[in-house]
C-alpha positions in Angstrom: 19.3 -100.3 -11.5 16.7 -99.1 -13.9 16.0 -95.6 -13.8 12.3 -94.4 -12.4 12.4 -90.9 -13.1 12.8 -89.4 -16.5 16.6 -87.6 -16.4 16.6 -86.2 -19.8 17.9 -82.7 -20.0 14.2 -81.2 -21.3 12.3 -83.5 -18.9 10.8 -80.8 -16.8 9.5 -79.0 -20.2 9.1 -81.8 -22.4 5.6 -83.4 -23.5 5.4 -87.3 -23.5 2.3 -88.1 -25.5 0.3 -91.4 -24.3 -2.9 -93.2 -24.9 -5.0 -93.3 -21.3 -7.6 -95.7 -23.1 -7.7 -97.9 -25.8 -11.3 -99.4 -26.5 -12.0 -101.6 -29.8 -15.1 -103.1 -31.4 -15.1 -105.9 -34.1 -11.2 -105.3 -34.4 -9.1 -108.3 -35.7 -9.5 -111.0 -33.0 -11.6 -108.4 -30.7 -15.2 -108.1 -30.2 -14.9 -106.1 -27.3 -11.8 -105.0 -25.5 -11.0 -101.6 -23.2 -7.6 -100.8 -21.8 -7.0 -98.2 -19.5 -3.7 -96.7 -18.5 -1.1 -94.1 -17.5 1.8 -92.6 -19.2 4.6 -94.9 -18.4 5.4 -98.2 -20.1 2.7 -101.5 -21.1 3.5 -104.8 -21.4 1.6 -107.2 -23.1 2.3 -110.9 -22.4 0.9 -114.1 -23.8 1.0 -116.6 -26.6 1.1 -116.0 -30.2 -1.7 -115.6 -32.1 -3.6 -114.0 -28.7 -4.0 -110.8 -30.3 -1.2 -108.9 -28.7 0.1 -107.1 -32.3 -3.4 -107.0 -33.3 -3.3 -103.7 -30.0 -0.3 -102.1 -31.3 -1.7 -102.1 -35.3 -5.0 -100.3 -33.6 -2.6 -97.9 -32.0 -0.7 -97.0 -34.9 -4.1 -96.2 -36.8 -4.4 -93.3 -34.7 -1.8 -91.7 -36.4 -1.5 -90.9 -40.1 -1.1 -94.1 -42.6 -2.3 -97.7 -43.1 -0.9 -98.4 -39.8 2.2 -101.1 -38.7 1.1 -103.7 -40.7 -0.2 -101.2 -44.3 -3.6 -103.9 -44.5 -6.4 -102.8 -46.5 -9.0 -102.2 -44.1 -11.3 -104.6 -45.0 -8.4 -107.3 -43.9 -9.0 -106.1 -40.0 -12.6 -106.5 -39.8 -13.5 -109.5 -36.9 -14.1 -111.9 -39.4 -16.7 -113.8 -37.0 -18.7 -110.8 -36.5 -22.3 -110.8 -38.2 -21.7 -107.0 -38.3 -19.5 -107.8 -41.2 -22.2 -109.2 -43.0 -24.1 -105.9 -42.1 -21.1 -103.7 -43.9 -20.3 -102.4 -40.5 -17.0 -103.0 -39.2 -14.3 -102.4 -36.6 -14.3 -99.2 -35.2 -11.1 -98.0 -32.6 -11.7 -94.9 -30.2 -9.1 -93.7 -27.6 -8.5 -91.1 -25.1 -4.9 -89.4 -25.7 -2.5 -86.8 -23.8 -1.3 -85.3 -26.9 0.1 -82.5 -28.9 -3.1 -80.0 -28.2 -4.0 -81.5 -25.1 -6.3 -84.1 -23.7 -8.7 -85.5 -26.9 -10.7 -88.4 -28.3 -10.0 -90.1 -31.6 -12.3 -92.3 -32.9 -11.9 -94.4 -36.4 -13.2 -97.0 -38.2 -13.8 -98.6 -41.6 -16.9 -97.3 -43.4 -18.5 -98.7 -46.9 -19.8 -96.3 -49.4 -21.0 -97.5 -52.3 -19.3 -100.2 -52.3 -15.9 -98.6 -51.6 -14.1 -99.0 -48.0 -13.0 -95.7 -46.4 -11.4 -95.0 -43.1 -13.5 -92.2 -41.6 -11.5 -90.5 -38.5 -13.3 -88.2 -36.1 -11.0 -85.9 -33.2 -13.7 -85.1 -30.2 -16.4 -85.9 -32.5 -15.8 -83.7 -35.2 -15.0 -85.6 -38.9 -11.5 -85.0 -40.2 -9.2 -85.7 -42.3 -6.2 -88.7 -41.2 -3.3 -86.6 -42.1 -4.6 -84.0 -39.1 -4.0 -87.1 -36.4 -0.4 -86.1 -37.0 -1.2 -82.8 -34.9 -2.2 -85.4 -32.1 -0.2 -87.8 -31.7 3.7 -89.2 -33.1 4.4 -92.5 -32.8 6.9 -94.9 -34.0 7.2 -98.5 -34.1 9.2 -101.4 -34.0 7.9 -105.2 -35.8 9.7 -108.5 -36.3 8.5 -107.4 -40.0 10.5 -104.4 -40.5 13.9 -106.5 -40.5 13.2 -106.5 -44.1 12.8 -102.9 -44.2 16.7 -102.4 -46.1 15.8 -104.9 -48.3 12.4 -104.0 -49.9 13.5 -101.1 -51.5 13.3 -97.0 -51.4 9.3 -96.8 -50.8 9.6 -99.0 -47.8 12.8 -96.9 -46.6 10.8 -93.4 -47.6 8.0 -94.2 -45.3 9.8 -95.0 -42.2 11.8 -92.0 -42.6 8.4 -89.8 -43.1 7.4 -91.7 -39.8 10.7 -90.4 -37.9 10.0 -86.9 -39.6 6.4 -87.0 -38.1 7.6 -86.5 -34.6 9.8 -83.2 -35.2 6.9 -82.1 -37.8 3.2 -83.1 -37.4 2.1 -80.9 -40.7 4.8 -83.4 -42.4 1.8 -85.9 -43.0 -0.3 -83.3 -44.8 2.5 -82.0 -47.3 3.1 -85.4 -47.9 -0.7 -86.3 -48.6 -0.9 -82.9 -50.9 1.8 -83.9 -52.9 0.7 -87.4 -53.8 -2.7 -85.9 -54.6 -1.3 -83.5 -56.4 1.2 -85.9 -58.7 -1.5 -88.3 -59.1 -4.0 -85.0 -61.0 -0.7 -84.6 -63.1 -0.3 -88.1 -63.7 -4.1 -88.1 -65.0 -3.8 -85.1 -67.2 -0.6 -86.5 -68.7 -2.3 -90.1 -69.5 -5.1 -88.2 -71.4 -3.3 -86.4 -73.5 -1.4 -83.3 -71.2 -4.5 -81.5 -70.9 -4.6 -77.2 -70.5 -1.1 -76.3 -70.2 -1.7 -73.4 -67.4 -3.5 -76.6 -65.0 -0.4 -78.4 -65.7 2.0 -75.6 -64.7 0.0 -74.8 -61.9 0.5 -78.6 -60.7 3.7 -79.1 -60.9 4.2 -75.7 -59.1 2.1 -77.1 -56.4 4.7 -79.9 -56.2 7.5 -77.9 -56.5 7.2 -76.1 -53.5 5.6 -79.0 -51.4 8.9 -80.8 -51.8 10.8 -78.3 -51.0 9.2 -78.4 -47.3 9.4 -82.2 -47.4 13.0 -82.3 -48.3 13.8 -80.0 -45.3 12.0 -81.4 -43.4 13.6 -84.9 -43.8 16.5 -83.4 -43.8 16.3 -81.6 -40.8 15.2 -85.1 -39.2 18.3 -86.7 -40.1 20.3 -84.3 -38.7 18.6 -84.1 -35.1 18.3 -88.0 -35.1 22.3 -88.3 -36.0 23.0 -86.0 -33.0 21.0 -87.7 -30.9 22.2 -91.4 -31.7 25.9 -89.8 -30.6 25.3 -88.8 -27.0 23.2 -92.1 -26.6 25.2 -94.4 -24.1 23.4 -97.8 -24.7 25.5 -100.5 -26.8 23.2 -100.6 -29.5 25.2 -99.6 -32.7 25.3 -96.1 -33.8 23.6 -95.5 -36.9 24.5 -92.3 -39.8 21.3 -91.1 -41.5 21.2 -90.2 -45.0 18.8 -89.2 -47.6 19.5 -88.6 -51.4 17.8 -86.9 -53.8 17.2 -84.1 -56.4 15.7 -81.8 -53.8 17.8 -82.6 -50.9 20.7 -82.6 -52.8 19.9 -78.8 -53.6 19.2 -78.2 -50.2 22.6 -79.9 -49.0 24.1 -77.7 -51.4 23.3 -74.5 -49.6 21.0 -73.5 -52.3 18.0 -71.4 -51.5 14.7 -73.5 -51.7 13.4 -71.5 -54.1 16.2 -72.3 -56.3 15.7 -75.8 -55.8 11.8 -75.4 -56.7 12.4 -74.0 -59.3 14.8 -76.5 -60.7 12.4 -79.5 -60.4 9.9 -77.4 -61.8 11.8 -77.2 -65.1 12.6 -80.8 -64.9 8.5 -81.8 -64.5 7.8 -79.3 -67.6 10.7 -81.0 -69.6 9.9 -84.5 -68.3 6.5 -84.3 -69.2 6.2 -87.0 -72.6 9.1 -89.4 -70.5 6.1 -89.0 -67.4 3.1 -90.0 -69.8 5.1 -92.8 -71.3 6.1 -94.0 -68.1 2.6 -93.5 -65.9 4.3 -91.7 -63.4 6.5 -89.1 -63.0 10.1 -89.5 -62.6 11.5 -87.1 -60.7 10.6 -85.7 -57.0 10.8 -86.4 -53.7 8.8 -89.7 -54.1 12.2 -91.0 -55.4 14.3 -89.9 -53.0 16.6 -92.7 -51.1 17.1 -93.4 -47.9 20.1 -94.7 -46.7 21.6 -95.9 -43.1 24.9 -96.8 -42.3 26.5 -99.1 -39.6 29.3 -96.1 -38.0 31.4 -98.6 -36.4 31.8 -101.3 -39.4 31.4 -98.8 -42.0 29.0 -100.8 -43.8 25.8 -100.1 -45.2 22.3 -101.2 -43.3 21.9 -103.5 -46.9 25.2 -104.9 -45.9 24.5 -105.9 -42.4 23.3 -108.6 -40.7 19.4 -109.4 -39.8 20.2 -108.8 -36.1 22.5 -105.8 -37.2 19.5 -104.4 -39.4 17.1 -104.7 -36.1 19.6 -103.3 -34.1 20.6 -100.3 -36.1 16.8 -99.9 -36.3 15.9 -99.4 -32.7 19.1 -97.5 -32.0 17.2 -95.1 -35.1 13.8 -95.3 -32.8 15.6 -94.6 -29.9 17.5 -91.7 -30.9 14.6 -90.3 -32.8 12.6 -90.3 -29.4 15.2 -88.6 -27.5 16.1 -85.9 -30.3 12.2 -85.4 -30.8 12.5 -84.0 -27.1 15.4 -82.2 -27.4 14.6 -80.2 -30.3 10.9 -79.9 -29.9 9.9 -81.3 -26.2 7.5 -84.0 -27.8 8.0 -87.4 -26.4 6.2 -89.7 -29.2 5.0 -92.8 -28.2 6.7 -96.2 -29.0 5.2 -99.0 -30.2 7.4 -102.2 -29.4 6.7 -106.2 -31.0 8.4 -109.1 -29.5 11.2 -106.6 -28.9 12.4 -108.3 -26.2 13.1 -112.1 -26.9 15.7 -110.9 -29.6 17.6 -109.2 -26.9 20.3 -110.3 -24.9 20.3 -109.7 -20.7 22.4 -106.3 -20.8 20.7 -104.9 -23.9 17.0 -105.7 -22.5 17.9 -103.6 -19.6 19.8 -100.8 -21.5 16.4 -100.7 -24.0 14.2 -100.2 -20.2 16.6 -98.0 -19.0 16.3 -95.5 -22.7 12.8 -95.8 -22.1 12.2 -94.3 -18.5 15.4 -91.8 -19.2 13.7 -90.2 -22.3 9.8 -91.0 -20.5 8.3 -92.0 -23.5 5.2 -94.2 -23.1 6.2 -97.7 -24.4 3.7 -100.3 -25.8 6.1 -104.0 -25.9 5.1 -107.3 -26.4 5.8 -110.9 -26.0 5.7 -114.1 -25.4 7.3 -114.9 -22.2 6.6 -112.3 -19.1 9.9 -112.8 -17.1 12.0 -111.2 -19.9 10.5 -107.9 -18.7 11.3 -108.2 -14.9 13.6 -105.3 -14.9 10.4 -103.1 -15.6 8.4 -104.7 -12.8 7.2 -101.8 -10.3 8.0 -99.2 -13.5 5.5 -100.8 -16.2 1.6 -101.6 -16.5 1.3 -105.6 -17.7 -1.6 -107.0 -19.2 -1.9 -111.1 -20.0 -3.3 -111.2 -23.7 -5.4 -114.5 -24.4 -7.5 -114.7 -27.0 -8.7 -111.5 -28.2 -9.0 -111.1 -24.0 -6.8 -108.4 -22.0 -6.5 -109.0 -18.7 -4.5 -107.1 -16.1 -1.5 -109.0 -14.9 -1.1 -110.3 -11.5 -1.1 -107.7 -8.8 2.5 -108.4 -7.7 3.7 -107.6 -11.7 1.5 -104.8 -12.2 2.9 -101.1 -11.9 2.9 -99.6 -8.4 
């Protein structure tokens, strides 16, 4: 019997974050669209090409990043619109439950001089995207990320970031900092090195940002690990692992000022190998992620597709309930066609994770009936053609 109430240990003190609208203008296959609802799970039904992903990519813009698919903005303009034409485009605004409270985010693609920027706004005021991480954590789930062991250590880096976000919202900003801060020292190195004392200073900058990012990642990994043991669903158990100069310091027991220190002498002695190359070669932008199947004692590379997507969502899962434990944030989950690649049992074990831990689910698909275990516990929506409608009133959410 799936559960109704949340039974988690920290439910009475824990904060599940939601979206209580969704409006979007000139979004993908959207003119117009508003969606209204409360904290407990959506479903989005109908066939493909309706639109239904196109909802959860303008969720995940309302956190830090390029969002679930990483398109260049441009790419989600409504290509029918005549506002295109204009150099207006889409613009996404929602009404969130989140880390400070109730607040509205607004965001959209602007074009300045000829350049496209994503401006973001939080209750009207401009700011920048890596602050939506003190908002809102979200994590999701896409038919596209079974490729995600494959497609090597950048792809791996930024869904562990992701999982970090929910334990650490100013996790985003180090991260932004640091690349801003490599890229000045790449510059300065590809004209020639530059003043000496600006380069120190940089790399002194990076030094101690990666210090926080590596423990931060590292702290992650642990909570997640914990949590994916006391989780009683069947999916398989997952071991989390990262591997890199900094974290290897850290694992080491040395004191992070120690392990700045250390990089920073390897960035000062790296320095002609970093101009040669374009880039530099050491830091935490290198660091590797690795997952492991417990049971078979194989590595996630190792596995099978439907073993990758499974060890993934047990990752998701366990991330959710250990971002609760830890810090009493319930992130919000963002599920595609999550549900058709399930079997009967492990349908309803994913419905019953979700209403134990409370966290506000987005899931689509294609065929309705495969969510009838959450009928009376979940808000449905029929998606057709860039139109949401609200499902019938005996599949709605009582």
């Amino acid at each position: 019997m799936l559960e109704t109430a949340i039974s988690h240990p920290s439910a009475n003190t824990a904060l599940c974050l939601s979206v209580s609208s969704l409006s979007l203008h000139h979004f993908r296959n959207y003119e117009s669209a508003c969606i209204e609802v409360d904290a407990s799970p959506v479903v989005l039904t109908g066939p493909n090409g309706s639109g239904k992903t196109n909802i959860l990519e303008a969720l995940s813009l309302l956190t830090p990043g390029r969002g679930l698919r990483r398109a260049r903005l441009s790419e989600m303009d409504l290509i029918t619109s005549p506002l295109r034409r204009e150099g207006l485009a889409w613009i996404i605004s929602a009404q969130i439950n989140g880390l400070c409270g109730p607040a509205q985010i607004g965001t959209m693609r602007v074009e300045e001089e000829g350049v496209d920027k994503r401006l973001v706004k939080i209750d009207g005021k401009p700011v920048s995207h890596t602050q939506l991480g003190n908002h809102l954590a979200m994590l999701w789930l896409t038919p596209q990320m079974e490729q995600l062991f494959l497609e090597g250590a950048s792809a791996g880096r930024r869904f562990l970031d992701r999982l970090v976000y929910g334990f650490d919202p100013a996790h985003a900003a180090r991260i932004s900092e640091y690349e801003y801060t490599m890229r000045e020292r790449n510059k300065l190195l590809q004209t020639g090195g530059g003043d000496a004392a600006w380069l120190d200073a940089l790399e002194q900058t990076m030094a101690e940002t990666s210090s926080a990012i590596a423990a931060a990642r590292l702290q992650a990994a642990e909570g997640i690990n914990h949590a994916m043991q006391t989780m009683r669903a069947s999916f398989p158990k997952a071991q989390l692992a990262v591997d890199g100069m900094m974290e290897n310091y850290l694992l080491a027991g040395e004191a992070a000022i120690v392990a700045e220190e250390a990089l920073k002498e390897t960035l000062a002695r790296e320095r002609a190998q970093d101009a040669a190359a374009g880039r530099a070669l050491t830091g935490v932008h290198r660091s590797n992620f690795r997952v492991f199947y417990v049971e078979k004692q194989l590595s996630a590379e190792a596995c099978s597709t439907g073993e990758q997507k499974a060890l993934l969502l047990s990752i998701i899962l366990s991330q959710a309930r250990a971002a609760t434990l830890k810090k009493g944030i319930v992130p919000v989950l963002l599920f595609d066609e999550i549900a058709s690649h399930l079997d009967a049992i492990r349908r309803l074990e994913l419905f019953e994770e979700i209403c134990q831990i409370g966290a506000q689910t987005w899931m689509t698909g294609t065929d309705e009936k495969l969510f009838g275990d959450l009928k009376g516990k979940a808000t449905f929506f029929n998606v057709e053609n860039g139109n949401v409608i609200p499902a019938k009133a005996g599949i709605q959410k009582k």
